[in-house]
Each structure stands twice: as C-alpha cells, then as structure tokens.
N, C-alpha and C positions, 0 to 999 in steps of 0.2 A: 580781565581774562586770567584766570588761574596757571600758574604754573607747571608744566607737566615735562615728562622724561626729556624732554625737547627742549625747553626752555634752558636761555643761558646761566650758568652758576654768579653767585653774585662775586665780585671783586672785594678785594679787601677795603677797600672804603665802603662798598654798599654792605656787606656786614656788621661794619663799626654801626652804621644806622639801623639794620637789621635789630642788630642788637637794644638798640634803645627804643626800638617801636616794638618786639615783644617786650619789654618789660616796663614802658608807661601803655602801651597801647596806643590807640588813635592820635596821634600829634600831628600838629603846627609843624613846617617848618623853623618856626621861632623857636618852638619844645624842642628838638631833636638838638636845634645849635646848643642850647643848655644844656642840654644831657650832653652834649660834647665836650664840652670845659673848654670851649672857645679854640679847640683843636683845628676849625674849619670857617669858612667866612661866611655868611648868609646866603651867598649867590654860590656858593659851591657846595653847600649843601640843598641847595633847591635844583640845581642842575642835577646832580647826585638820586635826587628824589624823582625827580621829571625822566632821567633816563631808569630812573628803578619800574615807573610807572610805565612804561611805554614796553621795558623788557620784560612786564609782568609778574615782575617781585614784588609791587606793592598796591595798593590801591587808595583811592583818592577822592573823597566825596570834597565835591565844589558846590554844595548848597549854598555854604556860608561866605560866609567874605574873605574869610583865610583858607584856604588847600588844608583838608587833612586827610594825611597820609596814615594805612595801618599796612602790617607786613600783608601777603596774597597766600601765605600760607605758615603752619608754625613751626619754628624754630627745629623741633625731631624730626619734620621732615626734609629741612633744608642741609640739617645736619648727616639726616642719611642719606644725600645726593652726594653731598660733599666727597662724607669716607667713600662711596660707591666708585667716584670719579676717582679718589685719589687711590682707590684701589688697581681701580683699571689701570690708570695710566702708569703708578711708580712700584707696582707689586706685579703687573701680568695676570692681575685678575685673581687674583690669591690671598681668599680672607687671611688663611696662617698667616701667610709671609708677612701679610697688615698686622695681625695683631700678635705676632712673636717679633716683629722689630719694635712694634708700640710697648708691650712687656717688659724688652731689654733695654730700654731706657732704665740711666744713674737716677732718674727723677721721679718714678713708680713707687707710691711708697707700701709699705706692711699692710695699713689699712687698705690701699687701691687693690691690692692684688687678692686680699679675701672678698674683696665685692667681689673683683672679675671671677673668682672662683666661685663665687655664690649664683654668679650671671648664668658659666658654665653649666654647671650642677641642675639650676632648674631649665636652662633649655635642654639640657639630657633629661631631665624628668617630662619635658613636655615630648617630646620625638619617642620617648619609651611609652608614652599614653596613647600617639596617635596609632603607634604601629598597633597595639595593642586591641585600636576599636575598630 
C-alpha cells in the first residue's frame, strides 16, 4: 500500500534505512545491516523494516527466501512530507518563517545561498509564465 497524506512520517531510524534502500535499492535485511556499519543488530533492523512495511513506507517482495525490502515511495517525496510537517507544526504553516530561519543559519554557505537564489529566480519565472497563459 503506498503511502499517502495520511500515512505516518518515518522515525529517525526508519530514515537511517530509508536512506540505504534509496540509494542500493531492493535489499536483504542482511544488505541494509551493511549499509549500516554494524550501527544496528539484525533483529532490530528486521523489526525496523517489518513495522516500515506494515506502516507502509516500504515494500517487500517474499518470493525469495530472504524478504526484500525497497522504499513505497522516493526519497523527494518523503522529503517534502517531512519539511510540510515540519512546517506546520514549528513555523504555523509559514513557508517564510521555514526557510528564512533555514537561511539564517552560521552553516549556509556562498555557494548554498546562490543555488537558493537560483531556486527563487526560476520559480518567479515559472508563476510569471503561468499568469501570463
């Protein structure tokens, strides 16, 4: 079952997994503890995966003889449930408020803040097209 507006956000350990099933794809249990650096124990990482599966963040083909697990949906979209949620709840629902305290961060460097400007720039170019058609 696919994940939708409803579905729970993942915890910070089912991300850490998250994370390693977008970027090998399809894995073992066995796979994801390696991609872990031994951070997690094999039954805590299968329960980890068995509630990922059940809450519909991952999915799990049992043809084989080992469970493999791939993420239920990718990673930009889990990501923008994330900021969504963390907007609502610590901003009042205020993209600014999100991303001018995200900005004033010591840790934003020269190069980040000409992408973000670059970001800016063409979603003004694209909202100045639509008005336009």
């Amino acid at each position: 079952m696919p994940p939708d507006s409803d579905s729970p956000l993942p915890t910070d350990a089912e991300l850490q997994i998250l994370r390693v099933l977008w970027s090998r794809g399809p894995s073992t249990v066995r796979d994801v503890l390696e991609a872990l650096d031994g951070d997690q124990g094999y039954t805590t990482v299968l329960k980890h995966l068995q509630i990922m599966f059940d809450k519909g963040l991952a999915t799990r083909d049992e043809s084989g003889r080992a469970h493999v697990y791939a993420p239920a949906t990718g990673e930009a979209d889990t990501q923008r449930r994330l900021v969504e949620d963390l907007r609502d709840r610590a901003f009042g629902g205020s993209p600014e408020t999100l991303v001018m305290r995200a900005i004033s961060s010591e840790d934003v460097t020269e190069e980040e803040l000409s992408k973000i400007r670059a970001l800016l720039e063409e979603a003004d170019g694209e909202k100045d097209d639509a008005s336009s058609a």
